[in-house]
C-alpha positions in Angstrom: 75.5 103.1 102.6 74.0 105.9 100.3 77.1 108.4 99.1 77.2 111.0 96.2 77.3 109.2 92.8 80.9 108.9 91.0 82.1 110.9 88.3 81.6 107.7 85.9 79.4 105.0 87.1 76.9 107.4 87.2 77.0 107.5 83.5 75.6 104.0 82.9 72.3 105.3 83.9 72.6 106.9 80.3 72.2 103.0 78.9 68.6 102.9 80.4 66.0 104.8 81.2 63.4 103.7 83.5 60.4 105.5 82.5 58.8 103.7 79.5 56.6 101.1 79.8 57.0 97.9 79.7 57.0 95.5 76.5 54.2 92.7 76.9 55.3 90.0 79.8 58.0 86.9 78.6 58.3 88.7 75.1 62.5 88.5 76.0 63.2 89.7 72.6 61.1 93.1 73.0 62.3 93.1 76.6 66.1 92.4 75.7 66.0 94.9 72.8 64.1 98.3 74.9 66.4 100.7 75.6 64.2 101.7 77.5 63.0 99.0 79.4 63.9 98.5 83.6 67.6 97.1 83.5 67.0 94.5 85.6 64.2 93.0 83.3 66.1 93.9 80.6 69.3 91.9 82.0 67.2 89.0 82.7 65.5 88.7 79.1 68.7 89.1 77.7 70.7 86.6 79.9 67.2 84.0 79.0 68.2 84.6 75.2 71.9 84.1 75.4 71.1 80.9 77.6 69.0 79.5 75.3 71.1 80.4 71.9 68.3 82.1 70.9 69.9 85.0 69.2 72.7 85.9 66.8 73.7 89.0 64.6 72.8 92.9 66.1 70.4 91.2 68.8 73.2 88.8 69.8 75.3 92.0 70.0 72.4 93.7 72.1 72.0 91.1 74.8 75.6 90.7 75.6 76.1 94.7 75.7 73.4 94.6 78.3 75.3 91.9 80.0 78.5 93.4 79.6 77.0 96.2 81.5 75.6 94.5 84.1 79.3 92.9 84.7 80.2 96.5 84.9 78.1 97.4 87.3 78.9 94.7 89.8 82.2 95.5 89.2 83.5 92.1 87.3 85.8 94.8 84.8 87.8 91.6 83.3 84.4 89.4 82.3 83.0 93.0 81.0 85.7 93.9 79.1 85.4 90.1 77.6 81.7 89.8 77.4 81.4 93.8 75.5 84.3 93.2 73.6 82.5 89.7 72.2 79.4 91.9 71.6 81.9 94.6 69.5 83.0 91.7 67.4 79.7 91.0 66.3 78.1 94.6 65.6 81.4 97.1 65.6 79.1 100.2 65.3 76.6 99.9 68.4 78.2 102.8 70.4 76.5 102.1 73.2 78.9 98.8 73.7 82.1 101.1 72.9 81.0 103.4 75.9 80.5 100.9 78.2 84.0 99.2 77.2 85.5 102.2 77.6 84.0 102.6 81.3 85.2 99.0 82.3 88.7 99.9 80.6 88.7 103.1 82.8 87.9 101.4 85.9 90.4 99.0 85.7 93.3 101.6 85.6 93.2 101.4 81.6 93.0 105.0 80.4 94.2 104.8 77.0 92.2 101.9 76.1 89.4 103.8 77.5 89.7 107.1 75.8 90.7 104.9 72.4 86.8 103.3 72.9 85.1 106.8 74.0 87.3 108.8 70.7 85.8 105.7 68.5 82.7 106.3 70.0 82.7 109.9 69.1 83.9 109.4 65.8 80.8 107.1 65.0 78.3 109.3 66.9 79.6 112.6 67.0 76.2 114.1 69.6 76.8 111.1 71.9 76.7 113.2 75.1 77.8 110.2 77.3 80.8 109.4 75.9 82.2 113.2 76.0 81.2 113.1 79.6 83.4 109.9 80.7 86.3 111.7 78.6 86.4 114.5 80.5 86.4 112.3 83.5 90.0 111.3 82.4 90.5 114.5 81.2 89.9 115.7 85.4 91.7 113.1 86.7 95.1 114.0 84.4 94.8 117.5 85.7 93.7 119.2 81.8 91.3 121.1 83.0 90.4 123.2 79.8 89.8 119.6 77.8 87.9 118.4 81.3 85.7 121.9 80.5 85.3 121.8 77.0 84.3 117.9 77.1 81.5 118.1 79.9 80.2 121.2 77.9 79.7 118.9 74.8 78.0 116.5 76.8 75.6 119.2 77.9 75.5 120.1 74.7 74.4 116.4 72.9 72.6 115.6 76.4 71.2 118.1 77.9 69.5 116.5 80.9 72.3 114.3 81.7 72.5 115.9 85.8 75.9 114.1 85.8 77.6 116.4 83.1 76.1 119.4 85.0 77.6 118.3 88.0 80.9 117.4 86.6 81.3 121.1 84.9 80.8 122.2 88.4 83.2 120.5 90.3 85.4 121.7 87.1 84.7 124.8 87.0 85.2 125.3 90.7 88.9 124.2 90.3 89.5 126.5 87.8 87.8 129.3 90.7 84.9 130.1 88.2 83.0 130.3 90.9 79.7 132.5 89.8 79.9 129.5 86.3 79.9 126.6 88.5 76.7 127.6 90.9 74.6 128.1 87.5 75.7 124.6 86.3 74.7 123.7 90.0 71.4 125.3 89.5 70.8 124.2 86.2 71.3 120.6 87.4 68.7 121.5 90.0 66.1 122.0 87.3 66.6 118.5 86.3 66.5 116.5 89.6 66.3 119.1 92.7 67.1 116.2 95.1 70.3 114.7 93.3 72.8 114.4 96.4 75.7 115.3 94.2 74.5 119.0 93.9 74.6 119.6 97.5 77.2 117.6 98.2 79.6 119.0 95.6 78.4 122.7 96.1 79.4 122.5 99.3 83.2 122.3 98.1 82.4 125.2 96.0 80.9 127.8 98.4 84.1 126.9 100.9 86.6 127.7 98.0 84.8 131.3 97.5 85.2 131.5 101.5 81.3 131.3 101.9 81.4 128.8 104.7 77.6 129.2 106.3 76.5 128.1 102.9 78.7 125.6 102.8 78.0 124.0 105.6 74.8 124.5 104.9 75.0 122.5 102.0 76.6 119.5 103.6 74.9 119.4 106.9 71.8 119.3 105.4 72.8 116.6 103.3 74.2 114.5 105.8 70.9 114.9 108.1 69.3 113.4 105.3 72.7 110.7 104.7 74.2 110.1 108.3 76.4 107.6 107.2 77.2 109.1 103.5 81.3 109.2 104.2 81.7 111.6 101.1 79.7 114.1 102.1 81.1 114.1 106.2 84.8 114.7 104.0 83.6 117.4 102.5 82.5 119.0 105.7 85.9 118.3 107.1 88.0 119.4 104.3 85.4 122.9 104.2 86.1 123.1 107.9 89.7 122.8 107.3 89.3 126.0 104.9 87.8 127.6 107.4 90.3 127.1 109.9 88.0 125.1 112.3 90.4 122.5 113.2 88.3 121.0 115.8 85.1 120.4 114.0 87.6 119.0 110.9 88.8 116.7 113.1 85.5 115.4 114.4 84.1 114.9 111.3 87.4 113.2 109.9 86.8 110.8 112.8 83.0 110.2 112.1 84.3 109.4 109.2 86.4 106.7 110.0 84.4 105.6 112.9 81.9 104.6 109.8 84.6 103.6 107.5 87.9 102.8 109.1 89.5 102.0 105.4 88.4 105.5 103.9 91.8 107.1 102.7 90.4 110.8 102.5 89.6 110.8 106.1 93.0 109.5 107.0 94.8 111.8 104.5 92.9 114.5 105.9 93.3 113.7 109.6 97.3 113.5 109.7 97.4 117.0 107.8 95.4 118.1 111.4 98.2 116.3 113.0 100.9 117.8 111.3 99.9 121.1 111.9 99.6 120.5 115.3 102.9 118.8 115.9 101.5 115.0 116.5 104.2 113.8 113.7 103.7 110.1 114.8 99.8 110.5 114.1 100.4 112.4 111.1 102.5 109.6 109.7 100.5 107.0 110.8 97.1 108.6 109.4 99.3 109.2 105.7 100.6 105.6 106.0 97.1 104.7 106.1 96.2 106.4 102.9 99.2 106.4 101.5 99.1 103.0 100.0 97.1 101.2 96.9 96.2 97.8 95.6 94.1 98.9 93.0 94.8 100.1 89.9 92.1 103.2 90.0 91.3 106.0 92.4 88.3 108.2 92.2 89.4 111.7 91.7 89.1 112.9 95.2 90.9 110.0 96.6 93.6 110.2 94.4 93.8 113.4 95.2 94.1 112.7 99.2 96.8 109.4 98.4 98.3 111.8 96.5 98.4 114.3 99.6 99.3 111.8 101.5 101.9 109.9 99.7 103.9 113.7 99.4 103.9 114.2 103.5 105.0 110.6 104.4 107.9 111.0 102.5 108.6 114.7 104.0 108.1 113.5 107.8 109.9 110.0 107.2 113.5 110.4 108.3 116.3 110.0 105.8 119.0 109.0 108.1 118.3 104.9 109.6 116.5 105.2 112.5 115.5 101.9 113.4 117.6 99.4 115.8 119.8 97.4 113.2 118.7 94.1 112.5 115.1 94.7 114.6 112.4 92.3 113.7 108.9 92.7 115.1 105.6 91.1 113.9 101.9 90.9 114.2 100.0 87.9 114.5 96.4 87.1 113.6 93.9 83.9 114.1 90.7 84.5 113.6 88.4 81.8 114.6 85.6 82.6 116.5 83.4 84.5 114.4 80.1 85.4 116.5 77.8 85.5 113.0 78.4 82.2 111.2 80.5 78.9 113.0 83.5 79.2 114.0 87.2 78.5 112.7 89.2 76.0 115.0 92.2 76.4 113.0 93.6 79.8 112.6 94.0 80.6 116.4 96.1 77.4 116.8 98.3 78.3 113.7 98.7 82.0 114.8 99.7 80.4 117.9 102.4 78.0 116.1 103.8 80.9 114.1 104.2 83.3 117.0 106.1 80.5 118.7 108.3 80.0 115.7 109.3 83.9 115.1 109.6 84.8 118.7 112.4 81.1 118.4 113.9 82.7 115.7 114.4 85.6 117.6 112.2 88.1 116.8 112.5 91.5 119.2 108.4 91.9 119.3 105.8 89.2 118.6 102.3 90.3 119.3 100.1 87.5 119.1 96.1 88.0 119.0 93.2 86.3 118.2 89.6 86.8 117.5 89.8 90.4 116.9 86.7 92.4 116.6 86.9 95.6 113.9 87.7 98.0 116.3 90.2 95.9 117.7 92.1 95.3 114.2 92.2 98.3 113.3 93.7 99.1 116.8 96.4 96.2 116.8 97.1 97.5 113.3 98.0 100.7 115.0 100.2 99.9 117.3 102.1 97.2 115.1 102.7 100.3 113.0 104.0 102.1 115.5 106.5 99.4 116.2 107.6 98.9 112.4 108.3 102.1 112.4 111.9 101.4 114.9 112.3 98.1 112.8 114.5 96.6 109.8 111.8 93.9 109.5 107.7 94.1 110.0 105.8 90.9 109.5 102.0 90.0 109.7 100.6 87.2 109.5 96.9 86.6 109.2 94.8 83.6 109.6 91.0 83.8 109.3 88.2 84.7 107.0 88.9 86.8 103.8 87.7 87.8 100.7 87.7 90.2 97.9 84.8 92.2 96.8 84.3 94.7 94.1 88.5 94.4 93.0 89.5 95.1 96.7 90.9 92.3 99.2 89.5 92.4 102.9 90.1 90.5 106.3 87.4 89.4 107.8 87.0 90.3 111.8 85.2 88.2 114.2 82.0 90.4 114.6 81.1 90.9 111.1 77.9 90.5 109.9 78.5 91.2 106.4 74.1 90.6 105.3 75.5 92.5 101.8 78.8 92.6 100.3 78.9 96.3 100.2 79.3 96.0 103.7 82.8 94.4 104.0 83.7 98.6 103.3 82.5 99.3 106.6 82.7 95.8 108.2 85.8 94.5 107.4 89.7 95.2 106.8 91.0 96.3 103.6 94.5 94.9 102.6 95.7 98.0 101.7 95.8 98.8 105.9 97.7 95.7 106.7 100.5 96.7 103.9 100.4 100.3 105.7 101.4 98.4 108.9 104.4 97.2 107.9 105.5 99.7 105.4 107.0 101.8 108.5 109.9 99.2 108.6 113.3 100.5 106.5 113.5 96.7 105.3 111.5 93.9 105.1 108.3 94.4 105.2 106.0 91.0 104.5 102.6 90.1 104.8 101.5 86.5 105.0 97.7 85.8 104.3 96.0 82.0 105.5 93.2 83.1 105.0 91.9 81.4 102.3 89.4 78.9 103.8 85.8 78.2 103.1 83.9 81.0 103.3 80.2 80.9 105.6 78.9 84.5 104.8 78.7 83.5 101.0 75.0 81.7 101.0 73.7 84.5 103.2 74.9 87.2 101.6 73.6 89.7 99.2 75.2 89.9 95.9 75.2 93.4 94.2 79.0 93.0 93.5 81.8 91.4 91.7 82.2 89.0 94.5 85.4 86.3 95.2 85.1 84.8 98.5 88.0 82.9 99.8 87.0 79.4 98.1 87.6 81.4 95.0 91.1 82.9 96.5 92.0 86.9 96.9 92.5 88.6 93.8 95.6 89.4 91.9 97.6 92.1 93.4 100.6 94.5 92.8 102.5 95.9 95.8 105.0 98.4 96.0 108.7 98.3 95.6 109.8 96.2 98.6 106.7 94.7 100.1 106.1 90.3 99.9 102.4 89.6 100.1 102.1 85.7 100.0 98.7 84.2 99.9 98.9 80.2 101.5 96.8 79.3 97.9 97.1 81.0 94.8 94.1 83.2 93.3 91.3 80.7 92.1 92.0 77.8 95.1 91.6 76.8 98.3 93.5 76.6 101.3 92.6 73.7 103.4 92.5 73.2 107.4 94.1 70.2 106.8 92.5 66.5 107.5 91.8 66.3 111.4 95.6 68.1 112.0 96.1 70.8 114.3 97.3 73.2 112.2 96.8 73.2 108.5 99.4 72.3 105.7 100.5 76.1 105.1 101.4 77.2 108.7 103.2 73.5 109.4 105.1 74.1 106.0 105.9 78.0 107.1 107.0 76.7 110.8 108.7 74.1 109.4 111.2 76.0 106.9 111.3 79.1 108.8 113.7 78.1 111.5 116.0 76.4 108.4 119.2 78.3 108.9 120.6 80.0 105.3 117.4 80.1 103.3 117.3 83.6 101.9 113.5 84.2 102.5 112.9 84.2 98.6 113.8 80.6 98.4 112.2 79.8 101.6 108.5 80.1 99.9 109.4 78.8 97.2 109.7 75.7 99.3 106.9 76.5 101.4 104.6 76.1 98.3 106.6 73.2 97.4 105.2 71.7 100.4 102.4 72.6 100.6 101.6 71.1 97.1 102.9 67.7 98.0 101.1 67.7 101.4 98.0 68.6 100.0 98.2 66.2 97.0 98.3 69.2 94.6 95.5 71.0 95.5 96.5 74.0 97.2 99.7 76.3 96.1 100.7 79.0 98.0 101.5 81.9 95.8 103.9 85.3 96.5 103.3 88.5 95.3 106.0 91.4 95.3 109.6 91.6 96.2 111.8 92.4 98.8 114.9 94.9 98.3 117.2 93.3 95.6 120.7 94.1 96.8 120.5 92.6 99.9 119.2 88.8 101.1 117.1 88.3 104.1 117.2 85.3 106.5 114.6 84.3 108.9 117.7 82.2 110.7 121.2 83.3 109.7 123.2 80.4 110.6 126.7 79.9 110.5 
């Protein structure tokens, strides 16, 4: 899917340019050494050299810089941060390295680490224009404007075709309402590259702030009937649509954005402010519960902007007295097994079917049971789960099927995803962060239950432009919220197994098992679940819990006498 470029990544362009020619063929050296040289050549000579131990000192430093970056770009932020830091150790002063360091520190949520890398940067190569650039990205995203402003114009100033500082000066300029400043740094990154998405796509923002909607409409209609499916772009229509008044046509385009993207948290932010004003208050809270809630440790600015929008009215149209039935339990469960795109799963709809038996024993209020759910069907279940949590003490999912994560984000696989390239699972597939919204209605418990961690069938179809874990490498690390239990039925780097010919695997017979056990505070209870599951499976699979429930009180699945 083709969308404006970020205020960062962009900025790795600045390690290559593609318009030299190229050093004579198989000469990896020459190849691994031009700056200048296409990066994906340049990757591959370097990645030969390092291979082969065929370099050491400053060139050593070179190739794993260039590999570092290529980490960076596939979004694998540890190995970068290990792989450029390896290179630092070896030539201290290559800037180049610091900047890219610096990017994979800022991407992975680590700001100070990052601006320590782009100020030691800058101190070594005071007119390195990338470096001021990515500064002022942190800069933005903190809210200094003024040091935002004064950083992109030194960029400009040390580089000054780099389109992306243009741009960036723009969008800055525009939130400071210099309006007249930010449409000749518009223009003068239309000098540069007339076509670049961004300058449309951005300027649109600014003509709707000065109240000059035809043009920007303009702006972002014609760049969508170039982009149909660019989900930036259709949010910026929306939100300029909003500023106009235009509920209606906001609304639309909020829901063509979501119709592309189901997961997209400016759309949902965006869509329950419509609500709000128009009195739908269990919509509203239901689009901000969708955006409201992150796994990662970085959003881009707009986004963060949105969560941030959306965080504030969930909290204002959440009631403060109890209004959920005490001691009301309701949960939603998963199996997904017959994938239509690779072969099929015989396990999870028979252990979906075993755990809704067992919570609807232990006397859960609502158990809805599914299986082989389709994207727009998730999404929908996910809905009206949510809608339930929101009169319960206690909201549970459980998931069994496919899962994966891709690019630092965990998703659920549905049934008809296709999934030819990772970057689809955005589109394709459910991010985590929706299933946690689910249940975070409840005033509670609120627990989410992943077996989904079985071998994988998209992986040796799939295009790879991505940091990409599939589920025989486990989900990634995460950090929920105050009062939310995500646990995973193998911890992050193994394998959850089917089991050896059983109906249901070791991890939903452990779970069954120990859930109707009266008196086991539901703390202790998977800590005996991953007990079991290690013995059963001869200690290869351990089921592993993230997050916490509420601290001053203990929750039983069966209370007993």
């Amino acid at each position: 899917m083709l969308r404006v470029v970020s205020l960062t990544l962009a900025a790795l362009a600045a390690f290559v340019s593609t318009a030299a020619a190229d050093p004579q063929a198989g000469d990896d050296l020459a190849i691994c050494r031009d700056r200048q040289a296409e990066l994906p050549a340049r990757a591959t000579a370097c990645d030969n050299l390092l291979s082969a131990d065929r370099v050491a000192g400053k060139d050593k430093a070179i190739a794993l810089s260039v590999r570092g970056n290529t980490l960076l770009n596939k979004r694998d932020y540890v190995r970068a941060i290990e792989v450029l830091s390896s290179a630092l150790d070896l030539d201290p002063d290559y800037v180049v390295t610091l900047n890219l360091r610096g990017l994979a520190y800022e991407r992975s949520g680590k700001e100070d680490l990052a601006m320590a890398d782009y100020n030691l940067a800058l101190q070594k190569r005071p007119a390195y224009g990338v470096p001021y650039n990515n500064r002022g990205v942190i800069h933005l995203r903190r809210g200094a404007l003024q040091s935002a402003l004064d950083d992109f114009s030194l960029s400009i100033k040390y580089t000054p075709k780099f389109l992306l500082a243009w741009t960036n000066r723009a969008r800055v300029r525009t939130l400071m309402k210099d309006f007249d400043g930010a449409l000749a740094d518009f223009a003068e990154a239309g000098k540069i590259d007339p076509a670049a998405p961004q300058i449309a796509g951005h300027r649109c923002i600014t003509y709707g702030m000065m109240g000059k909607y035809a043009q920007a409409l303009a702006d972002c209609s014609g760049l969508i009937e170039k982009q149909p499916k660019n989900v930036f772009v259709i949010n910026n229509r929306a939100d300029v649509n909003m500023m106009k008044g235009d509920l209606d046509a906001a609304l639309n385009d909020y829901n063509a954005a979501l119709q592309i993207n189901p997961n997209n948290v400016r759309a949902h932010s965006g869509r329950g402010q419509i609500y709000e004003r128009r009195k739908d208050l269990a919509q509203a809270r239901a689009d901000y519960r969708a955006a409201a809630y992150s796994l990662t440790r970085l959003d881009e600015i707009d986004v963060a902007r949105a969560r941030a929008v959306a965080q504030e009215r969930l909290a204002a149209l959440t009631p403060q007295t109890p209004g959920a039935a005490p001691g009301r339990r309701v949960a939603l469960v998963i199996g997904n097994g017959a994938y239509k795109n690779v072969h099929a799963l015989p396990n999870p709809p028979r252990d979906s079917k075993l755990i809704a038996g067992v919570l609807r024993d232990v006397g859960f209020q609502t158990v809805i049971s599914v299986s082989d759910l389709t994207r727009d069907k998730f999404f929908e279940a996910l809905q009206t789960f949510a809608n339930e949590a929101e009169k319960a003490d206690w909201a549970v999912v459980y998931y069994a099927g496919h899962g994966f994560e891709i690019g630092g984000v965990n998703y659920l696989v549905p049934v008809d995803a296709k999934l030819a390239a990772d970057k689809d699972a955005e589109t394709q597939a459910v991010a985590l962060e929706q299933v946690i919204a689910a249940v975070g209605a409840a005033r509670k418990m609120r627990l989410v239950v992943l077996d989904a961690c079985r071998d994988n069938p998209f992986a040796p179809t799939m295009q790879r432009t991505l940091a990409l874990k599939l589920v025989d490498k486990g989900f990634s690390n995460i950090e929920p919220g105050a009062g939310f239990m995500v646990v995973y039925a193998a911890k992050h780097g193994e394998t959850a197994m089917d089991g050896d010919g059983a109906a249901n695997s070791p991890f939903a017979t452990a779970l069954a098992r120990e859930i109707k056990q009266p008196r086991v505070e539901i703390r202790k209870l998977f800590d005996i679940v991953r007990d079991d599951v290690w013995a059963a499976t001869k200690h290869e699979q351990q089921p592993f819990t993230y997050g916490s429930p509420p601290g001053r009180e203990d929750f039983y699945f069966v209370v007993g006498k």
